[in-house]
Each structure stands twice: as structure tokens, then as C-alpha cells.
RODO-2510 file (C-alpha; in nm, 4 decimals, decimal comma):
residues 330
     n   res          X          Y          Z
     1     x    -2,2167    -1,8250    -2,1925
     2     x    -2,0832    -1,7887    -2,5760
     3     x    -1,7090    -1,6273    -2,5839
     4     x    -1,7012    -1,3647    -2,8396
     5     x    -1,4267    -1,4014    -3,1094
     6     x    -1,1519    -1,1273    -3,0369
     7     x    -0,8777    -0,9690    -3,2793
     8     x    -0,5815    -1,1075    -3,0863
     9     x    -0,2481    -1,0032    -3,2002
    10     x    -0,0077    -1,3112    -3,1694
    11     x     0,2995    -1,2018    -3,2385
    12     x     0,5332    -1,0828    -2,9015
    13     x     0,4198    -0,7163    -2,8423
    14     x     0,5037    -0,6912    -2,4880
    15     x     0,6950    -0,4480    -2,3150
    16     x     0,9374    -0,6832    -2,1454
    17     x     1,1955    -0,9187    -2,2702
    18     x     1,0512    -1,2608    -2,3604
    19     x     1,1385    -1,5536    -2,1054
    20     x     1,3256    -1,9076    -2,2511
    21     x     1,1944    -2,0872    -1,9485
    22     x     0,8159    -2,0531    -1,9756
    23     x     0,5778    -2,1352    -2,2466
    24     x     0,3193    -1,8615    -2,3423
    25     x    -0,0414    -1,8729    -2,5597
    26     x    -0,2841    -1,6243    -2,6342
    27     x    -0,6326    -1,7299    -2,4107
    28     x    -0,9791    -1,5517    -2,3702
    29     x    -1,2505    -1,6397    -2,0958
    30     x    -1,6221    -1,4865    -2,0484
    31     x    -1,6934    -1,3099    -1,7129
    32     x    -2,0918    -1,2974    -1,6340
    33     x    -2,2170    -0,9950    -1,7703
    34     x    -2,1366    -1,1796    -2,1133
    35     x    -1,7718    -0,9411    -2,1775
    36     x    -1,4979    -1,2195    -2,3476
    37     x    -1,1702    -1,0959    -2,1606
    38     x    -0,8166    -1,1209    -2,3456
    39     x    -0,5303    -1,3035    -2,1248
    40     x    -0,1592    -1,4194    -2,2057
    41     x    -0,0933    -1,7026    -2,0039
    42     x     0,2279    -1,8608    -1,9020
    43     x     0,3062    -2,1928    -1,8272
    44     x     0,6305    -2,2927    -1,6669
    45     x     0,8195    -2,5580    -1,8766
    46     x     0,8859    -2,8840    -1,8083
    47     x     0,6058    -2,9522    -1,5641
    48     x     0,3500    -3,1848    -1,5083
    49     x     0,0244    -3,2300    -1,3586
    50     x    -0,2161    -2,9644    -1,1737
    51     x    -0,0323    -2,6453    -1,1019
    52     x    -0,1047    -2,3596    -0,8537
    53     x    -0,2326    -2,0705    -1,0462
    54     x    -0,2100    -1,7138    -1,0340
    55     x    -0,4275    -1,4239    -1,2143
    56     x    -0,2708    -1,1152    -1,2787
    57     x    -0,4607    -0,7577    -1,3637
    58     x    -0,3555    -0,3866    -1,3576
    59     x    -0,2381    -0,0774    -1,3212
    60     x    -0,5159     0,1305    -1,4194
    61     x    -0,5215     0,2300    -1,7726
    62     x    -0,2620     0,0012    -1,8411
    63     x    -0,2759    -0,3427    -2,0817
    64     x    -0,1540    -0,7102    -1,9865
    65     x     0,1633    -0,6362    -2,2545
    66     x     0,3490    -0,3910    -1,9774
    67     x     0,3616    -0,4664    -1,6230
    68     x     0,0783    -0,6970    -1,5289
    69     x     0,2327    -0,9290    -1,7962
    70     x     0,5849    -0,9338    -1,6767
    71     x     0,4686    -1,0232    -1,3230
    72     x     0,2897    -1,2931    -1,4976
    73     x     0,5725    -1,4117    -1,6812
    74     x     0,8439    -1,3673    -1,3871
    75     x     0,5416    -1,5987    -1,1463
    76     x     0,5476    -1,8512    -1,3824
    77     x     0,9324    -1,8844    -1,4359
    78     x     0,8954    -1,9778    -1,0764
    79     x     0,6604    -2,2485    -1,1092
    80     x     0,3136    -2,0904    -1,1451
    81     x     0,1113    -2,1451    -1,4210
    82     x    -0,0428    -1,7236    -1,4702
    83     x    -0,2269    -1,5223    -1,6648
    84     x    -0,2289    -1,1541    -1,7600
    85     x    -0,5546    -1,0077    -1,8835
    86     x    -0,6732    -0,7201    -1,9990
    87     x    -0,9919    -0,6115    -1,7976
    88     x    -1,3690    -0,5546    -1,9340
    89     x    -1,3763    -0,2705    -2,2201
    90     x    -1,0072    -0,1901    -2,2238
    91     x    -0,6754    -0,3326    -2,4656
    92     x    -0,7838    -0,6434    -2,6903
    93     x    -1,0993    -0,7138    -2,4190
    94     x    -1,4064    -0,6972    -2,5125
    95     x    -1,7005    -0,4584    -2,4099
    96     x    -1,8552    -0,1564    -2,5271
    97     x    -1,8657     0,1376    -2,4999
    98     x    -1,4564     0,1413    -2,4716
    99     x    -1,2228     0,2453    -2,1918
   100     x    -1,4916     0,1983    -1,8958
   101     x    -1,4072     0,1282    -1,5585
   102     x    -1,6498    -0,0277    -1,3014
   103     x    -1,5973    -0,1233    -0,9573
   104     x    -1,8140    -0,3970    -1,0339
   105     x    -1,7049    -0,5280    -1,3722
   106     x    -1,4159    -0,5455    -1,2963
   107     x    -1,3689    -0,7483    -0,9716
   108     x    -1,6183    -0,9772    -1,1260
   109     x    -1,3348    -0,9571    -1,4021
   110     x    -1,0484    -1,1448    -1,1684
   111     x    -1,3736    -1,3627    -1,0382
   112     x    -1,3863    -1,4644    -1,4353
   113     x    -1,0261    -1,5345    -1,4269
   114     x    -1,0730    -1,7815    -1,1321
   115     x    -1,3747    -1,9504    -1,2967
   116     x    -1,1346    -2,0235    -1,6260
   117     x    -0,8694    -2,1761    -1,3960
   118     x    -1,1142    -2,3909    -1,2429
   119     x    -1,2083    -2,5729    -1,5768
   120     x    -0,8219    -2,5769    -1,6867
   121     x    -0,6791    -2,9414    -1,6912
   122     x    -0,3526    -2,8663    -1,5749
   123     x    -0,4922    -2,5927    -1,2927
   124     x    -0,5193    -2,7272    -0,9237
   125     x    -0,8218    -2,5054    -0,8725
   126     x    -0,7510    -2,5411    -0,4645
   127     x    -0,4533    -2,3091    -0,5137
   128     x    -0,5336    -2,0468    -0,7053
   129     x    -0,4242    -1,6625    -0,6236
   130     x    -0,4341    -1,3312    -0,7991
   131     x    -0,1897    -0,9927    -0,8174
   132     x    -0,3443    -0,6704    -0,8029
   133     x    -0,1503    -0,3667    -0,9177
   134     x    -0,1995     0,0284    -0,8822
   135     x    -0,5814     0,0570    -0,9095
   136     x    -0,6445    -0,3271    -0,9615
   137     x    -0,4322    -0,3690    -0,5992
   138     x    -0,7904    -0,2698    -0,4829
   139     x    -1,0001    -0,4600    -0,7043
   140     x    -0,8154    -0,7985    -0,6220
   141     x    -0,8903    -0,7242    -0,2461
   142     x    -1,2817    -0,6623    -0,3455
   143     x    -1,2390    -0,9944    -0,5242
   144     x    -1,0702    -1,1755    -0,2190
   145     x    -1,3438    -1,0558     0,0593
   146     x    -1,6438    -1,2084    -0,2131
   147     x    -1,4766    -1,5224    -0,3980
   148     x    -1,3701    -1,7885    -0,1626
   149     x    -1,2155    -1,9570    -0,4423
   150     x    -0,9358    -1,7491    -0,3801
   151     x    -0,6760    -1,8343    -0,1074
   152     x    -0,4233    -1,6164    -0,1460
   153     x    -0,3940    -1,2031    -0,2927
   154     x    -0,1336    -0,9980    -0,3320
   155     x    -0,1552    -0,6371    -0,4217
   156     x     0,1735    -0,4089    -0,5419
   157     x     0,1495    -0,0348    -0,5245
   158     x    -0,2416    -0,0221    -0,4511
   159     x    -0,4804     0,2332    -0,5501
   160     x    -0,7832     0,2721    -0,3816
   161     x    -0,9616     0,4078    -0,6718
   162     x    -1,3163     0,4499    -0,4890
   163     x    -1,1752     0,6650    -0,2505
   164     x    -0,9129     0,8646    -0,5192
   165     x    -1,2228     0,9664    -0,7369
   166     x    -1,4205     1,0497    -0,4411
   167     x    -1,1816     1,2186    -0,2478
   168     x    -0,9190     1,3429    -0,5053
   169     x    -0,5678     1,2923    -0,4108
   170     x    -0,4356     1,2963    -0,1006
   171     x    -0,8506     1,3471     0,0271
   172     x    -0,7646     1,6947    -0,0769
   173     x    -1,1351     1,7262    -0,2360
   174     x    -1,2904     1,5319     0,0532
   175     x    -1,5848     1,7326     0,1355
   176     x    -1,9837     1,7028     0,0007
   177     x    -1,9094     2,0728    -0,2128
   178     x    -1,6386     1,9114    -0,3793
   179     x    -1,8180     1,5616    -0,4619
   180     x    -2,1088     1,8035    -0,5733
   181     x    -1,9101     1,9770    -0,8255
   182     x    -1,7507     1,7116    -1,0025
   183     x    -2,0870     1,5223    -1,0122
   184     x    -2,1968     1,8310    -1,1738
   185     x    -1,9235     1,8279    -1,4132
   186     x    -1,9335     1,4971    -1,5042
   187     x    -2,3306     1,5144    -1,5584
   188     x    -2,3152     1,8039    -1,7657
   189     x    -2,1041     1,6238    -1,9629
   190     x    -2,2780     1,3138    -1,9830
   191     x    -2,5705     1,4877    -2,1429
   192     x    -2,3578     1,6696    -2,3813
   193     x    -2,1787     1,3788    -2,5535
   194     x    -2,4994     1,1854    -2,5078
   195     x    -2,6046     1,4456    -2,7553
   196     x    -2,3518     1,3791    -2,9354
   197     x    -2,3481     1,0114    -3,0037
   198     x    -2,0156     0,9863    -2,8913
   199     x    -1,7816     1,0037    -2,5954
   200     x    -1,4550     1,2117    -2,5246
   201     x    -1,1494     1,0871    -2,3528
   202     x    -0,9713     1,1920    -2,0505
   203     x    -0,6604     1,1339    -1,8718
   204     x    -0,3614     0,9496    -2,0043
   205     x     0,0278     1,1177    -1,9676
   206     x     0,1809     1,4032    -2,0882
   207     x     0,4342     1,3637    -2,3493
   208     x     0,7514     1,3905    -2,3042
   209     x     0,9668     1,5122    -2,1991
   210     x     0,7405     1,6646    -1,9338
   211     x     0,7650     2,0163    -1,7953
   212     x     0,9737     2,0466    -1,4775
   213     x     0,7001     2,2010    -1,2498
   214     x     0,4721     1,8879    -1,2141
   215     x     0,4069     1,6765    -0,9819
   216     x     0,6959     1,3871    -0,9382
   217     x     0,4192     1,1454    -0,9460
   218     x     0,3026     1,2679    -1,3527
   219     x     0,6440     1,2767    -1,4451
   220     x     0,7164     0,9515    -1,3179
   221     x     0,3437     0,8011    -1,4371
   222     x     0,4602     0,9412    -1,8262
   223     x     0,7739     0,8145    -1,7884
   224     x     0,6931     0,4991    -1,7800
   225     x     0,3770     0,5073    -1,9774
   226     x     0,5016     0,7419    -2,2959
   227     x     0,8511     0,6263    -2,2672
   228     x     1,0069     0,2729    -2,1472
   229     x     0,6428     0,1028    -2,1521
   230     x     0,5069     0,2565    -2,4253
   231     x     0,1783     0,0833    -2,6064
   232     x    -0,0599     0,1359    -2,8787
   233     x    -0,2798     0,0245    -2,6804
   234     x    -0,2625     0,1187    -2,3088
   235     x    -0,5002     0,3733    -2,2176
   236     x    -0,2057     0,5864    -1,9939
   237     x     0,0285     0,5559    -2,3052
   238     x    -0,1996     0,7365    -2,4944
   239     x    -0,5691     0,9259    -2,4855
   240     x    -0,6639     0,7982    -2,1749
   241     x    -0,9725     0,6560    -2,0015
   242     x    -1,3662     0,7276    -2,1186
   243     x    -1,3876     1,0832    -2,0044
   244     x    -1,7172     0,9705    -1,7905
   245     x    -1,5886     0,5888    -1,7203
   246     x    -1,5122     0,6083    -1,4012
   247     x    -1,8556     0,8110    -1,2124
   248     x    -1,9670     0,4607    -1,0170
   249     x    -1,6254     0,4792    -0,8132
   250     x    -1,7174     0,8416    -0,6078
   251     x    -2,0120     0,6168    -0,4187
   252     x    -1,9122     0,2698    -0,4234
   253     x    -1,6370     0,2318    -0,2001
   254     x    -1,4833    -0,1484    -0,2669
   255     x    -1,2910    -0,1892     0,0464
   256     x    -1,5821    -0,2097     0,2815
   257     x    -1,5410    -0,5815     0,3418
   258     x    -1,1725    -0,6345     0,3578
   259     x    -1,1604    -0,6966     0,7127
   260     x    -1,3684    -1,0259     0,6558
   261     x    -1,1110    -1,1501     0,3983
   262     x    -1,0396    -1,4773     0,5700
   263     x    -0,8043    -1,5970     0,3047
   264     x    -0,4154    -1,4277     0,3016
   265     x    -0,3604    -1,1113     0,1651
   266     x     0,0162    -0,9487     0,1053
   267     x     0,0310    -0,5975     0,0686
   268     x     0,3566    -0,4189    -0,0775
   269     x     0,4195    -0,0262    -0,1180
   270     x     0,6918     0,1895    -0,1935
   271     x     0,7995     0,4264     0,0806
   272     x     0,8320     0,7203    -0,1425
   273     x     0,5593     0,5812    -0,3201
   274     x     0,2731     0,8865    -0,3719
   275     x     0,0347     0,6213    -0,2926
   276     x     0,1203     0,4785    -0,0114
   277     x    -0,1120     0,5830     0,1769
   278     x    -0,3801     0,3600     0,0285
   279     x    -0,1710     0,0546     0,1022
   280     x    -0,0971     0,1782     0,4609
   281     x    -0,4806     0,2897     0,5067
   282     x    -0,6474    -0,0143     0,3441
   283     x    -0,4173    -0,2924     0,5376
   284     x    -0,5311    -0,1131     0,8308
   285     x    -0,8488    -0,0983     0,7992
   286     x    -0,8456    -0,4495     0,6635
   287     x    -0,6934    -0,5968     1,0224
   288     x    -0,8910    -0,3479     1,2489
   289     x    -1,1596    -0,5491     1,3930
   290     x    -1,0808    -0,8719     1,1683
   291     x    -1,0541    -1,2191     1,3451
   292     x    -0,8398    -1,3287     1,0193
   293     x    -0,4536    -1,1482     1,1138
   294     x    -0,2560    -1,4013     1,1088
   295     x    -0,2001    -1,4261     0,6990
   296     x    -0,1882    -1,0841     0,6739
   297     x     0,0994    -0,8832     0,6048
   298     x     0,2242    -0,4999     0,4492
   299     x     0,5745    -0,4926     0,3041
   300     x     0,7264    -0,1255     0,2752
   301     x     1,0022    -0,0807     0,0575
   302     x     1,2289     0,1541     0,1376
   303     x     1,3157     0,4626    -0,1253
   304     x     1,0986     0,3186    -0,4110
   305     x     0,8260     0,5345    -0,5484
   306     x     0,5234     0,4227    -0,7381
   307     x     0,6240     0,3045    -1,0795
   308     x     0,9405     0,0914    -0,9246
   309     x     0,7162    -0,1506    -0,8622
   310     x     0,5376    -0,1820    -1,2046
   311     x     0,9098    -0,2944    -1,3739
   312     x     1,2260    -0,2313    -1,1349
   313     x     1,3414    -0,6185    -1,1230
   314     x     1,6011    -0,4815    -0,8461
   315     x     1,3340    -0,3567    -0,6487
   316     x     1,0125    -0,5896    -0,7192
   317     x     1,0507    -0,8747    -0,4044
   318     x     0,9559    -1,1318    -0,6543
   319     x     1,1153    -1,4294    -0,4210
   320     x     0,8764    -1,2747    -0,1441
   321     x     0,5920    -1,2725    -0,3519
   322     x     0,6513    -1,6085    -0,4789
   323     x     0,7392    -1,7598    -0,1189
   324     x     0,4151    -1,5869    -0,0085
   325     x     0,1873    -1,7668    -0,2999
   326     x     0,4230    -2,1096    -0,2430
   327     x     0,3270    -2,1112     0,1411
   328     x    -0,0790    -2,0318     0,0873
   329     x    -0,1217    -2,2513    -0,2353
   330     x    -0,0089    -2,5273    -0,1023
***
């Protein structure tokens, strides 16, 4: 395994206020199809010895400088040593073509993140957790039910993005004549820009300010994105994902496991959240039929939406989360 040398930018470029009471370094790791991931980690000051770790990934499109990193950052100020990382293809990651997504990849991706915490001096690699948000809520809990390295998961505003590009939102383009024409779509335009020698983008936020007749859920999404978490290089902020990078998702589904997670899994959702559903649906489906309920639980927050949970410090239940990693990383 050789870690390829990345462009890492070294001065503070995140999208969050920088924290006096943790220490923070520019790392990079190797997952096992050979891709050298980019990762800020945080290490609380003033400690000593093996610390519980925690690896930190998401939303989807977005890069470790807006809100995977302060949930990184806020972890460690209470005692975890964390990382933030960008995943496979995307911000200062490596792997080519750019802006892919793979169900695959990418929960191998946190898997990567465990196996650099288990060679780190100062990690205790018995107690090591990871945070998934928006569409990496999903991924961590792919990664929980296959790496039993992992004893504890929580996810924050989850995305079920297997079932989202198979079903379209809200399941609203759940039928085989829907599936059918988007696979023709996105076929036709494989062979196009295979043609080409190039791909097209897709996605990413309007600009703002956005017109009044969309959806609350765009206008909050390019809120955040275009406006207060604006960055050069989060896909959301600005041309958005691979316009073919996310095909694998419509017949993969990642959550098929989950009931078999033995290890503890928190769930939290906001009530007015657009998304909710795939927290609601996922942690049941995860404790029908499971012999592992005990360490389970969903947290719904009442009156927050989606994007309160990527950076509303009044409405983010840090203490929970970090009670929650301080009672299964023990």
C-alpha cells in the first residue's frame, strides 16, 4: 500500500471558527482500492496516552472544511481524538475520475479511516467510532454492519442514498418505468461523454438568492452550501457531483444488513427535517427482527429541518452525542 502525495492546503480554510482547546494537523491514509484519502484531525490538548477515536465523513457533496469538520473539532474539544476526511475522488482526496460516488468506495472509505486509527500511537483502537452525516449517515451504518472494529456509530440527518436514487424523493419515482427511464438517461449519456473524453457535472445549489417557488429543502440545501458554508471546493457549493457518479446506488441498496449491527448505533433527525423519513425508516428496519436493541436508539428533534444539524450549535445535541460515544468507547 504506497500513499500518494496530495496537494494539501495548510493554512485554516474551514468554514467554522478555529478551536483554542484542540490541536489540529493535516493527515492522509490509503483505503484498499489504492485511493490516498485527505483528513484534518484533532487532538484534544493536554492529554495523554491512548485516546478513544472518532471518524467523521459527510454530507454528500460536501468537504471535511464545513460540517463534517466542525463535528470533528467540537468531538475532540470533548476529549476525542477525530478526524474529518474527505471521501474517495472528492475535495483534496484522491481518485480519478473526480466527483464519484460509490456505495462501495466509500464505506470501505470510513473502514480506511478505522485501519489508520488502529496503527496511531496515541489511538486506543478498542474504542473507536465514526459520525455519518446526510448521505454518509448511511454509509457509516454499511460500515458498522461489516467492520467489527467499530463499536459505536452515530448518524445525523441520514440519507439513504441507495434508496433516494432509486426511488427519487419521497419514493415518488418508485416503480420499474421510472428506474427504466433514468437508467436510460443516464446510459445515453454515458456513451455520449464517453465519446467525448470527458464527463459533465450535475447537481450542486442554485445561487442565490434562490427563487421563492422551490422546494424549502433547495433553498435551505443553497443556503447553506452557496452562502454561510461556502467552499471552493465542495461539490454542493459549486458544479456539483460527476453527472453519471452516482448509477451503482439505484441497485445496491446499503442498508440490507443493518439489523445485524451488533455494535451501538445512535440515530438523530430533525422533525421538520425533509429527510426524516430515512432516519425513521432505516432505524426501523435496523431493530425489526434484530437480537442487538438494546444500544440502539433514534433521537427526533423537534422543529429542526435538515441543514440545522450540519452547523446549528443550539440545536446539534453534541453532549448527547458525546455521552453516547463516552458510554460505548469505554
Amino acid at each position: 500500500m504506497k500513499t500518494e502525495e496530495l496537494v494539501l492546503t495548510n493554512e485554516w480554510d474551514k468554514t467554522f471558527p478555529q478551536s483554542d482547546k484542540v490541536n489540529h494537523k493535516k493527515v492522509a491514509f490509503v483505503n484498499r482500492y489504492g485511493i490516498t484519502l485527505a483528513a484534518d484531525m484533532y487532538i484534544p490538548k493536554n492529554t495523554e496516552g491512548k485516546l478513544p477515536a472518532i471518524a467523521v465523513c459527510g454530507p454528500f457533496g460536501a468537504v471535511k472544511e464545513q460540517c463534517s469538520g466542525l463535528y470533528a473539532q467540537t468531538m475532540s474539544e470533548k476529549g476525542f481524538l477525530t478526524i474529518a476526511f474527505d471521501p474517495s475522488f472528492t475535495g483534496e482526496s484522491g481518485g480519478q475520475p473526480r466527483f464519484m460516488a460509490s456505495p462501495d468506495i466509500n464505506t470501505e472509505d470510513f473502514q480506511a479511516a478505522v485501519d489508520f486509527f488502529c496503527v496511531q500511537e496515541n489511538v486506543d483502537e478498542d474504542r473507536i467510532g465514526i459520525i455519518g452525516i446526510c448521505g454518509w449517515g448511511g454509509m457509516a451504518l454499511n460500515a458498522a454492519a461489516l467492520d467489527t472494529r467499530i463499536k459505536a456509530t452515530v448518524t445525523s440527518t441520514m440519507y439513504d442514498m441507495t434508496r433516494m436514487n432509486a426511488n427519487g424523493y419521497f419514493d415518488s419515482e418508485d416503480s420499474e418505468e421510472a428506474r427504466y427511464a433514468k437508467k436510460q438517461a443516464l446510459n445515453s449519456l454515458r456513451t455520449k461523454e464517453y465519446k467525448k473524453g470527458e464527463y459533465s457535472l450535475g447537481g450542486g445549489c442554485l445561487e442565490l438568492p434562490v427563487p421563492e417557488d422551490v422546494p424549502f429543502f433547495v433553498k435551505d440545501y443553497s443556503e447553506y452550501y452557496k452562502g454561510r458554508a461556502y467552499h471552493k471546493r465542495s461539490l454542493n457549493s459549486n458544479g456539483g457531483w460527476n453527472s453519471i457518479g452516482c448509477m451503482s446506488f439505484m441497485n445496491q441498496p446499503i442498508l440490507r444488513y443493518s439489523h445485524e449491527i451488533r455494535s451501538a448505533v445512535f440515530m438523530i433527525h430533525g422533525e421538520k427535517a425533509h429527510s426524516c423519513y430515512f432516519s425513521k425508516d432505516a432505524f426501523e428496519n435496523m431493530m425489526k427482527d434484530s437480537k442487538y436493541t438494546d444500544n440502539k436508539e433514534l433521537m427526533i428533534i423537534p422543529d429542526a429541518v435538515h441543514t440545522d444539524l450540519y452547523d446549528n450549535a443550539n440545536v446539534i445535541p453534541f453532549e448527547k452525542i458525546a455521552a453516547f460515544f463516552e458510554e460505548y468507547l469505554k
